[in-house]
C-alpha positions in Angstrom: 110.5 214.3 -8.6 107.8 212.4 -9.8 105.9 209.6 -7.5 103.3 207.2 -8.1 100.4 207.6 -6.0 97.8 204.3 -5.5 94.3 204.7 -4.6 91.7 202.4 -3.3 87.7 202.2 -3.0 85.5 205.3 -3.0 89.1 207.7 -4.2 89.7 205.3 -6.8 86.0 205.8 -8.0 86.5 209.1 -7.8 89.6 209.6 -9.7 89.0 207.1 -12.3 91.8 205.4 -12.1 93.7 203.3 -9.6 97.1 205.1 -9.6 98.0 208.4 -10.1 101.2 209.9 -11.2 102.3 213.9 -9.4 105.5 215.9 -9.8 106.7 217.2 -6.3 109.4 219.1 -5.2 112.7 217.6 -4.2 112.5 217.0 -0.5 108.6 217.4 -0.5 106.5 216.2 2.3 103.2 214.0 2.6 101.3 217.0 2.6 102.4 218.3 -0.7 101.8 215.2 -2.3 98.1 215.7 -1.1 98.0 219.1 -2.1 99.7 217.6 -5.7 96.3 215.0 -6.0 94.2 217.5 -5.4 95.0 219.2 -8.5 94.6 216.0 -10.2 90.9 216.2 -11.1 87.7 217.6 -9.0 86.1 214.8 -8.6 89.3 213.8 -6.3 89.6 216.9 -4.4 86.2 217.2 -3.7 86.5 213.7 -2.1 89.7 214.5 -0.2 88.5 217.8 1.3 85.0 215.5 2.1 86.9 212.8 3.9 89.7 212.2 6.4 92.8 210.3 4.6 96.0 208.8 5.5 99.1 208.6 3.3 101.3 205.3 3.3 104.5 205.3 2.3 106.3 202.1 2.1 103.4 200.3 3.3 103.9 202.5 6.4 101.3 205.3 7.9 102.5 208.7 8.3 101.7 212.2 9.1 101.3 215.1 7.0 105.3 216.6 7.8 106.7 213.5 6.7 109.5 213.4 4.1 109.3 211.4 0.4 112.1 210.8 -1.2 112.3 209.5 -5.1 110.9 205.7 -5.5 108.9 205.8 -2.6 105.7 203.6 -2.8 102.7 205.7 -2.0 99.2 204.8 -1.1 96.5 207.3 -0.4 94.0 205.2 2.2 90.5 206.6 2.3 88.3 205.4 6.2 88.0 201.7 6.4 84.5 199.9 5.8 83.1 202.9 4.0 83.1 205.3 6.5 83.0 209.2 6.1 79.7 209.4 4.9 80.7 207.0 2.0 77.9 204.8 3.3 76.6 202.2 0.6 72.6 202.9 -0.2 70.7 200.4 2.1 67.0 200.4 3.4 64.7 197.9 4.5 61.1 198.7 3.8 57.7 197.1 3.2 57.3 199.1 -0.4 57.9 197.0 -3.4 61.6 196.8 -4.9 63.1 197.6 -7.6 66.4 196.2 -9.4 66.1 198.9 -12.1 66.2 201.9 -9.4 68.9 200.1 -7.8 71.2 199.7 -10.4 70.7 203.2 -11.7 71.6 204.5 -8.2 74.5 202.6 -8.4 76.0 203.4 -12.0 78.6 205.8 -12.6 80.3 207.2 -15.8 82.8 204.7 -15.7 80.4 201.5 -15.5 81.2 198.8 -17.9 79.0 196.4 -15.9 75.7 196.5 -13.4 75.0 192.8 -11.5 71.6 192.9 -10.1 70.3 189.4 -8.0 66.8 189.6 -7.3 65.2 187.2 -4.0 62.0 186.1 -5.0 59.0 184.3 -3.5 58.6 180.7 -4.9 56.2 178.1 -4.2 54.2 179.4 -1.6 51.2 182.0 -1.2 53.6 184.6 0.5 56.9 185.0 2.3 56.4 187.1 5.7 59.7 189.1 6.7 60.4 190.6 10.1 64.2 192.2 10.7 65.7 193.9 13.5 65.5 197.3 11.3 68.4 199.4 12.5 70.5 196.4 13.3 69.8 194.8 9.8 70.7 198.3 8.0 73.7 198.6 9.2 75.0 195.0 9.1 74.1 195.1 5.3 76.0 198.8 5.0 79.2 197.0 6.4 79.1 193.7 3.7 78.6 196.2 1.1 81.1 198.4 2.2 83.4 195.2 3.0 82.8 194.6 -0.7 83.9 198.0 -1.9 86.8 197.7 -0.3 87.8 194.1 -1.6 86.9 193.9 -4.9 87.2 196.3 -8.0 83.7 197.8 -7.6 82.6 201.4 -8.1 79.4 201.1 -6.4 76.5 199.4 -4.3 73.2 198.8 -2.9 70.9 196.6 -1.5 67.0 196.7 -0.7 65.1 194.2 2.0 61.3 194.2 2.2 59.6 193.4 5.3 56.0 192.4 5.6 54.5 189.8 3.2 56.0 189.5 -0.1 53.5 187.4 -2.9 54.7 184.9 -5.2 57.0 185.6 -7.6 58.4 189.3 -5.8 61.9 190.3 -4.8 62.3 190.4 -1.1 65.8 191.9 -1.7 67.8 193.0 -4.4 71.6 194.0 -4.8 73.2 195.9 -7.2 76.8 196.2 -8.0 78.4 198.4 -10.3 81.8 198.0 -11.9 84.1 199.1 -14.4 84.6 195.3 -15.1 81.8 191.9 -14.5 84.4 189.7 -13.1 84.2 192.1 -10.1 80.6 192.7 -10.3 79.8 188.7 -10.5 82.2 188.3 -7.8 80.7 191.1 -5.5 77.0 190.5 -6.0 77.5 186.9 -4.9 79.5 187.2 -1.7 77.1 190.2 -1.1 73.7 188.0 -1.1 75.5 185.4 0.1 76.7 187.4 3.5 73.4 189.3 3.7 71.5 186.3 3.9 73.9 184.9 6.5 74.5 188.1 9.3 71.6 190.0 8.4 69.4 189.6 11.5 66.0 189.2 8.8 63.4 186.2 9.4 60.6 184.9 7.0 57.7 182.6 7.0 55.6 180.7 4.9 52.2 182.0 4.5 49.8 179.1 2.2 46.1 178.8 2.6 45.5 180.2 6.2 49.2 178.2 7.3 51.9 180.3 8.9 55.1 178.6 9.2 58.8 179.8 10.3 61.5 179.1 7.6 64.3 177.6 9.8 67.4 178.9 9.8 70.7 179.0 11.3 72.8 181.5 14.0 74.0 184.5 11.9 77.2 184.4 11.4 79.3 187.2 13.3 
């Protein structure tokens, strides 16, 4: 019998594609349908032997043994929030930034479209960053990783400096890749938008001898 198989975030990356078509067996179970993607392409079964995955059938989990029967709806799930070592590229350093080794770190061969927004410092001397490093890191991982699961993205970064940043350089940069810009647009914003909310990072104004705190509000949890 022949089932339609959907896939979502980093599988769907690797596939290609979003659905997948296999021929199975009459009576065949969840597990042969896995061993049927894996034949698919290498790129896929590289990424399923890489990563724990749950099948759903009928917008149901289930366990390898179960049975699939002809117009079943299948969805391959990959771990939530980007786990299994599918972590998005994020660092927070005081080295200089750069949206053009972002975006190729983010490119694939199916790319149609690379977002980049760049943070930069306007109007005064310098902007002074201090973050909660490890906490910062990893709240930026999860909205990026949040984003690959939501929108039709095939990859992302972001970069935050710390330490004074002079007029007119990025503090941070994200980069989104996509087959599509809609998705990349979308992404990017929500992104910057979220980092700048949750991401435990704080700045101040450095003019002529003058160091001031940019306020700000509770991060958003």
């Amino acid at each position: 019998m022949v089932l339609q198989v959907r896939l979502f975030a980093v599988l769907r990356e690797r596939a290609g594609r979003d659905q997948i078509e296999i021929e199975v067996p009459d009576r065949a179970t969840v597990a042969d349908a896995l061993e049927a993607l894996g034949a698919v392409s290498e790129p896929l079964a590289r990424a399923l032997a890489a990563m724990p995955v749950v099948m759903a059938v009928n917008r149901v989990y289930v366990v390898a043994g179960a049975s699939l029967a002809a117009g079943d709806e299948l969805a391959l799930i990959p771990p939530v929030s980007g786990g299994a070592g599918e972590r998005p590229h994020v660092r927070i350093t005081a080295e200089p930034l750069s949206a053009e080794r972002l975006s190729t770190a983010v490119a694939t061969n199916h790319t149609g479209a690379i977002v980049t927004f760049q943070g930069t410092t306007r109007d005064v001397e310098s902007l002074d960053y201090e973050a909660y490093e490890p906490m910062a890191e990893e709240r930026i991982a999860a909205i990026l990783a949040d984003a690959l699961g939501r929108h039709e993205i095939e990859g992302a970064a972001a970069e935050h400096r710390i330490g004074a940043v002079p007029l007119g350089e990025p503090s941070v940069v994200v980069a989104i890749a996509a087959a599509h810009r809609g998705p990349a647009f979308d992404a990017a914003r929500e992104a910057i938008d979220r980092i700048k909310a949750e991401a435990p990072i704080w700045k101040r104004e450095l003019e002529g001898g003058r160091a001031e705190w940019v306020e700000g509000a509770p991060p958003a949890t």
